[in-house]
C-alpha positions as CSV (number, residue, x, y, z in Angstrom):
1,X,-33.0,-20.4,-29.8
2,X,-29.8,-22.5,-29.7
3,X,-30.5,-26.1,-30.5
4,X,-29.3,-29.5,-29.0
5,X,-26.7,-30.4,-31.6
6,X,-24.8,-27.4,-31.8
7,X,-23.7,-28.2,-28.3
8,X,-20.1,-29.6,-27.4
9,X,-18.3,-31.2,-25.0
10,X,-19.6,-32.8,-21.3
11,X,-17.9,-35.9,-22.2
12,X,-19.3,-36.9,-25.7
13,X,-18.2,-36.3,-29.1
14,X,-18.4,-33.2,-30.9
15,X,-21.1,-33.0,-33.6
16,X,-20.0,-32.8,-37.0
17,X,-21.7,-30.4,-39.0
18,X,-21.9,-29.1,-42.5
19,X,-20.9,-25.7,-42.0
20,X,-17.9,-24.3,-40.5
21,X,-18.4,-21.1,-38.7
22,X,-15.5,-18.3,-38.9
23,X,-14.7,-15.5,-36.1
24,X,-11.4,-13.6,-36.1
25,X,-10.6,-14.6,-32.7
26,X,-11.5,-17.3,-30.3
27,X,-11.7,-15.6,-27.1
28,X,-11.4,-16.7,-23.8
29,X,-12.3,-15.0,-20.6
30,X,-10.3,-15.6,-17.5
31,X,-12.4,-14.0,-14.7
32,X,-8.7,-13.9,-12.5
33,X,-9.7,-12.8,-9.4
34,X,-13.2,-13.1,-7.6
35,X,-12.4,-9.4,-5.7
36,X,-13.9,-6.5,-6.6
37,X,-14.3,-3.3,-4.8
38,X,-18.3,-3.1,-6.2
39,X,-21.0,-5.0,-5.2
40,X,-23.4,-5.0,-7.7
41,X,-26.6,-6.4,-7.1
42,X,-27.0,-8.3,-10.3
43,X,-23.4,-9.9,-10.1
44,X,-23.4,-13.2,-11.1
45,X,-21.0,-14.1,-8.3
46,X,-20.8,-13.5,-4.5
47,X,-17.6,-11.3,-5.0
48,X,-15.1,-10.5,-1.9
49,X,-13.1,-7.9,-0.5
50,X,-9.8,-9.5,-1.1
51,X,-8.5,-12.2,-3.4
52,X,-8.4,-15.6,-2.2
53,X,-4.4,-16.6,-1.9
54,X,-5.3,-19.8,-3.8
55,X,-5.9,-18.1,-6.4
56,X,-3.6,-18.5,-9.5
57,X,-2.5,-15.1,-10.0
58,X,-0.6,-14.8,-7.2
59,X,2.0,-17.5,-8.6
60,X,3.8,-16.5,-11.4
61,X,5.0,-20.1,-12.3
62,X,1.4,-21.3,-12.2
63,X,0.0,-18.6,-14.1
64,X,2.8,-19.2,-17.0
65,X,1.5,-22.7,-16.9
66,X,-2.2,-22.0,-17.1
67,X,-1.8,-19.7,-20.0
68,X,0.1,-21.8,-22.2
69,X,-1.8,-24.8,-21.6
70,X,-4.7,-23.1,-22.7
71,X,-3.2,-21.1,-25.4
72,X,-1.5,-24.6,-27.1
73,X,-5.0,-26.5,-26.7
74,X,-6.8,-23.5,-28.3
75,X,-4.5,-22.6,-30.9
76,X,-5.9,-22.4,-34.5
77,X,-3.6,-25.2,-36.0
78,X,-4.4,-27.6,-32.9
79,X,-6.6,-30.1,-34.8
80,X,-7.4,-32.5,-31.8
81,X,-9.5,-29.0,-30.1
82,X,-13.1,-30.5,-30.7
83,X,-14.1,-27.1,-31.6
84,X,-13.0,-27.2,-35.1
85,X,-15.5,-29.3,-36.3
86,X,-18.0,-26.2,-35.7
87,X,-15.8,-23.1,-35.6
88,X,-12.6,-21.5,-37.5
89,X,-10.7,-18.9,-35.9
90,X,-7.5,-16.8,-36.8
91,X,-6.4,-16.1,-33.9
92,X,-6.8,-16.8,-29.3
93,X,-7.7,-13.8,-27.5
94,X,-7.7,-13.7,-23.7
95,X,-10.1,-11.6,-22.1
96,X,-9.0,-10.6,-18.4
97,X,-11.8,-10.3,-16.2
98,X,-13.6,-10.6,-12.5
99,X,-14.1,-9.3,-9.8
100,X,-12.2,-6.1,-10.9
101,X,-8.5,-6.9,-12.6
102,X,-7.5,-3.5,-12.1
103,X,-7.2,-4.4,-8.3
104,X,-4.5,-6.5,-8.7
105,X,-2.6,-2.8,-10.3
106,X,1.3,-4.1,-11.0
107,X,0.6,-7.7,-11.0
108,X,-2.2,-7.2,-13.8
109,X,0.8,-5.6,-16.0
110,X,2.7,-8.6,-15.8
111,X,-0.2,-11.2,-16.4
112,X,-0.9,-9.0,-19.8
113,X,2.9,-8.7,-21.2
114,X,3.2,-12.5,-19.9
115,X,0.0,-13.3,-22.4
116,X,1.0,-11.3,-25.0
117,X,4.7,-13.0,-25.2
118,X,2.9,-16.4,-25.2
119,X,1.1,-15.2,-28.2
120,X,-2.4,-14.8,-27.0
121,X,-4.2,-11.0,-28.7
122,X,-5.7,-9.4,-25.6
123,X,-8.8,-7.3,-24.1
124,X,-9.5,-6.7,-20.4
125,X,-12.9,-5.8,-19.0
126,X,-13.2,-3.1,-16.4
127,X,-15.6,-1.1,-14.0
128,X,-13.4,1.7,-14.4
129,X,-12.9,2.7,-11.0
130,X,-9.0,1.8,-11.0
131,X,-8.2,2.4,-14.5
132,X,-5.9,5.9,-13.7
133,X,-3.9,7.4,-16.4
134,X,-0.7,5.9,-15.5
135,X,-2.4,2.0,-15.5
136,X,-3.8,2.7,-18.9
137,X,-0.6,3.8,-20.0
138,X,1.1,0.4,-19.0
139,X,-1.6,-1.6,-20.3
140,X,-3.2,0.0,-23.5
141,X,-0.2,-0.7,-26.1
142,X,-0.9,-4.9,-25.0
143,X,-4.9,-4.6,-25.9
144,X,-6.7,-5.4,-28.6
145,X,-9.9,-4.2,-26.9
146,X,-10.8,-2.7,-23.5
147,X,-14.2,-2.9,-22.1
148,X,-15.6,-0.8,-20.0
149,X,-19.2,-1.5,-17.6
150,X,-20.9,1.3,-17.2
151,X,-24.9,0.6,-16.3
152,X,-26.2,4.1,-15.8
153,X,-25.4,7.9,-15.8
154,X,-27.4,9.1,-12.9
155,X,-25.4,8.2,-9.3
156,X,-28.6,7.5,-7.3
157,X,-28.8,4.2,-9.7
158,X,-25.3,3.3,-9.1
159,X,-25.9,3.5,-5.5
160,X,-28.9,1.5,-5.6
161,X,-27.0,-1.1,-8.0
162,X,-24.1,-1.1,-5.9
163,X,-21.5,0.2,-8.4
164,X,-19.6,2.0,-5.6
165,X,-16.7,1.3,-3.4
166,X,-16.8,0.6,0.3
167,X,-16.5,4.4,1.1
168,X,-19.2,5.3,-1.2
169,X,-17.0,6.8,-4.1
170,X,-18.4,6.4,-7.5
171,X,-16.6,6.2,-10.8
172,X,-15.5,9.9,-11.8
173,X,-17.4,9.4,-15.5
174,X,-15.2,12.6,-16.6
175,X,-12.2,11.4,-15.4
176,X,-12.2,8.1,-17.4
177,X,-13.4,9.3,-20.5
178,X,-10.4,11.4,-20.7
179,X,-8.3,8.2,-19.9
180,X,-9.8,6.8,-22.5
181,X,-9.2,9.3,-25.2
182,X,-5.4,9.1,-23.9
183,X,-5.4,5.5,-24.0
184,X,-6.5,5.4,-27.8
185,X,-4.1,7.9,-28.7
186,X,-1.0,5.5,-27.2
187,X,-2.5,2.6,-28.9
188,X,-5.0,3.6,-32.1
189,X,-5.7,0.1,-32.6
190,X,-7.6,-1.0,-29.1
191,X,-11.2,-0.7,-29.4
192,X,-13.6,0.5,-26.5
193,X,-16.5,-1.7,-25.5
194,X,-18.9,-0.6,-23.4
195,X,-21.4,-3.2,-21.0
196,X,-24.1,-2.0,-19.9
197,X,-26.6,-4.8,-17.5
198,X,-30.3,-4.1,-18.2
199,X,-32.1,-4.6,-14.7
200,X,-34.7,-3.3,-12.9
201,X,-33.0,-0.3,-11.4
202,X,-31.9,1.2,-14.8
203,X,-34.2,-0.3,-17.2
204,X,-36.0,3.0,-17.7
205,X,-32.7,5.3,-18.1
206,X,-31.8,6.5,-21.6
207,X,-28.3,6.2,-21.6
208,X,-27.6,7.6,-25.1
209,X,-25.5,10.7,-23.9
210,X,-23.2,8.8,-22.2
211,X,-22.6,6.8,-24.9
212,X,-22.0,9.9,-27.1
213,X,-19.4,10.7,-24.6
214,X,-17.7,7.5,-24.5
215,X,-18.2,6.7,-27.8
216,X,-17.4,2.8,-27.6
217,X,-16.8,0.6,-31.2
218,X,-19.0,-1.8,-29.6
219,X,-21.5,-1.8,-27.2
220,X,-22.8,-4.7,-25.5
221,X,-26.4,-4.5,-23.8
222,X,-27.4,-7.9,-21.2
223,X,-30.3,-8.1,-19.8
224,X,-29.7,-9.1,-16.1
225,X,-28.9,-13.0,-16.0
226,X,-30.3,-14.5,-12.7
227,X,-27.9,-17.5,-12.0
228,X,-27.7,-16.4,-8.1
229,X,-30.6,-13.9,-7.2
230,X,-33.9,-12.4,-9.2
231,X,-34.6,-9.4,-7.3
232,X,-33.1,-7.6,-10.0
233,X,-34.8,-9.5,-13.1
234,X,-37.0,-7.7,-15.9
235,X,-39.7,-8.9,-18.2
236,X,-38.8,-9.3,-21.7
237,X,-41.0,-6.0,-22.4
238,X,-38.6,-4.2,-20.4
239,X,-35.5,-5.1,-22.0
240,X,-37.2,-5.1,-26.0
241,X,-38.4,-1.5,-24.5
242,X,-34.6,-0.6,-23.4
243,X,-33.4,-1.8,-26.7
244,X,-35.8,0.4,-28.4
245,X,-34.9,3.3,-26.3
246,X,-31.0,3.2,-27.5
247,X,-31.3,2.2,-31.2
248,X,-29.9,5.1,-32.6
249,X,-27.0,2.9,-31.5
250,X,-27.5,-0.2,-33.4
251,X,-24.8,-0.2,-35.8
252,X,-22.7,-0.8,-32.6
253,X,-24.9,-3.0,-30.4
254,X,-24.4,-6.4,-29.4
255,X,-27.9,-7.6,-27.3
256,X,-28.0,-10.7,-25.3
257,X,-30.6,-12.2,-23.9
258,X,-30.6,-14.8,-21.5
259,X,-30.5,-17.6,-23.7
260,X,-27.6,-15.7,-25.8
261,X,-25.3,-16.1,-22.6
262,X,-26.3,-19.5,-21.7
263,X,-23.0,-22.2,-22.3
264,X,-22.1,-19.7,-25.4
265,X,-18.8,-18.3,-23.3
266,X,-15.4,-20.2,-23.1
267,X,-14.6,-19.0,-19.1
268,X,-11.9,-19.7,-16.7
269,X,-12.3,-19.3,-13.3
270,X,-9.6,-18.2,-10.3
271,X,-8.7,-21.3,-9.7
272,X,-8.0,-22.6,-13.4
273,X,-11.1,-24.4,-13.9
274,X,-13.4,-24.3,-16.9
275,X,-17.1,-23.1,-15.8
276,X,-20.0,-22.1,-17.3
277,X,-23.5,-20.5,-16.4
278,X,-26.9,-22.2,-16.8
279,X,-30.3,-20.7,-17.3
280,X,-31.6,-21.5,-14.4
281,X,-31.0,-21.0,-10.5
282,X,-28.5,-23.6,-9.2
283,X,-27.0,-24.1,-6.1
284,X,-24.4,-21.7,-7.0
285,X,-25.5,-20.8,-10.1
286,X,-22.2,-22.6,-12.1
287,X,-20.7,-25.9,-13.2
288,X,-17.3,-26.8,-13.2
289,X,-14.6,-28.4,-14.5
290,X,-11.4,-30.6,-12.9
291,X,-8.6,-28.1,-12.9
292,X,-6.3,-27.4,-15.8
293,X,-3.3,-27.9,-14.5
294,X,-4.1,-31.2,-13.3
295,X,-6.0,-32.6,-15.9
296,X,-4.9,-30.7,-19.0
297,X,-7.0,-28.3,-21.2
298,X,-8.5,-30.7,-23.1
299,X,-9.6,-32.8,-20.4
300,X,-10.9,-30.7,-18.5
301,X,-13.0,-28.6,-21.8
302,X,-14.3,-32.1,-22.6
303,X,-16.5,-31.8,-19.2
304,X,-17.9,-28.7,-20.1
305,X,-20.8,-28.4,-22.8
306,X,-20.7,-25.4,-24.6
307,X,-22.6,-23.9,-27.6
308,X,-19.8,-22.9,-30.5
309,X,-22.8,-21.5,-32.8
310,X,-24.1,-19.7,-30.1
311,X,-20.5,-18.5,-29.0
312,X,-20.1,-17.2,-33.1
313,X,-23.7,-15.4,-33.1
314,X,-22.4,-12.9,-30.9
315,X,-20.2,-11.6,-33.4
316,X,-21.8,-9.9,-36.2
317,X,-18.8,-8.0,-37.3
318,X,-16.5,-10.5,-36.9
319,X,-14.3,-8.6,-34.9
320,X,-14.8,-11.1,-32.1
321,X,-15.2,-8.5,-28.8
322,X,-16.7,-10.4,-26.2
């Protein structure tokens, strides 16, 4: 259980503690775009059809600025970031996410070389759908790490989940594996993450021959966090009984539990505003911050209160995939 004093920010100063906890990168996760062209049940977000035009991606200018605000505030050798009185880090990674990036096709490919030429390592996570053979060819030599969600083999599930498209296509499993094995050969380097969302439609699946298939560095198993809607929750004996199920897989796993996701992610939203997630239902589940570019990065992270030891737990390797 994280405890009171290992949280930061919401306007106070940071606590100073004894230890200083090290991760290779400090990783933050732009969720660039609410779209998506799922609708999962669980989501933790009303998602839409199409991005919102306010949305910073669509200006280039804007999105420059964004990024290197946040890259100079969280750079390792900025000693007024509150975080270093709790955590050490080599290097910033930006991890694109949703909605579904891969929607956004040519404009994604300039957002990543963009991030990369500031200086920021970087991962983008996926459903898969849109990732073709010619995207990942564009995008895998700019990744550290690409993750992949992927909640169950068996397309009745999907369905029921909602991890289909408006015209009912599923992901073509097949087809991205051998995507994937292309995009490792390009780039040797990137890792594969899988995340897989324990919930109550797939909480009894054994999803170990997939796994085999994909065979992800990492693979990241959440039980179903109900910021907006419980319909899809499970009892902690289902997810321990999941975990059980898959731990053949343990050298790779990373398992979160609710209070493991609570305030423990650094996130930005579309609109350039720190958020984060709370344990319980809210009125929209989230709590945000002023907007970067108007404030600044550090203004605006001081309104935020997030849980740096909690944020470092997740990493067991010390590889830092998020």
């Amino acid at each position: 259980m994280h405890t009171k004093n290992s949280i930061v920010g919401n306007n106070s100063n940071p606590i100073t503690s004894s230890t200083i906890h090290q991760v290779e990168d400090l990783t933050i996760n732009w969720h660039i775009t609410e779209a998506c062209n799922y609708r999962c049940q669980y989501c933790y977000a009303h998602w839409k059809d199409q991005p919102d035009r306010r949305e910073l991606f669509h200006h280039p200018d804007r999105t420059i600025d964004l990024l290197e605000h946040v890259f100079r505030f969280f750079h390792p050798e900025n000693t007024q970031n509150p975080l270093r009185k709790t955590l050490s880090w080599k290097s910033v990674r930006l991890n694109i996410a949703g909605g579904e990036p891969s929607i956004l096709n040519g404009r994604l490919v300039e957002i990543a070389r963009a991030a990369r030429e500031i200086g920021f390592r970087l991962s983008i996570i996926s459903n898969g759908s849109k990732l073709s053979h010619e995207a990942l060819q564009l995008l895998a030599p700019d990744l550290t790490c690409l993750g992949i969600s992927l909640d169950s083999n068996d397309p009745a599930i999907n369905r029921a989940i909602g991890r289909n498209d408006r015209h009912g296509k599923l992901l073509n499993v097949n087809e991205l594996i051998e995507n994937l094995r292309s995009a490792r050969f390009l780039n040797p380097l990137m890792t594969i993450k899988l995340n897989t969302v324990v919930n109550r439609l797939n909480a009894g699946e054994d999803l170990s021959h997939l796994v085999e298939q994909v065979q992800p560095d990492r693979w990241k198993v959440l039980r179903m966090l109900p910021v907006l809607d419980t319909s899809l929750a499970i009892s902690d004996k289902q997810f321990a009984a999941y975990v059980r199920r898959h731990e053949a897989f343990a050298s790779i796993q990373c398992i979160e539990d609710h209070e493991d996701m609570c305030e423990s992610y650094l996130m930005i939203d579309p609109f350039g505003r720190f958020f984060q997630n709370r344990p319980t239902l809210s009125s929209d589940g989230y709590v945000y911050s002023k907007p970067i570019l108007s404030v600044g990065a550090g203004a605006a992270f001081s309104e935020m209160a997030f849980n740096p030891i909690g944020f470092q737990s997740r990493y067991t390797d010390g590889q830092g995939q998020s």
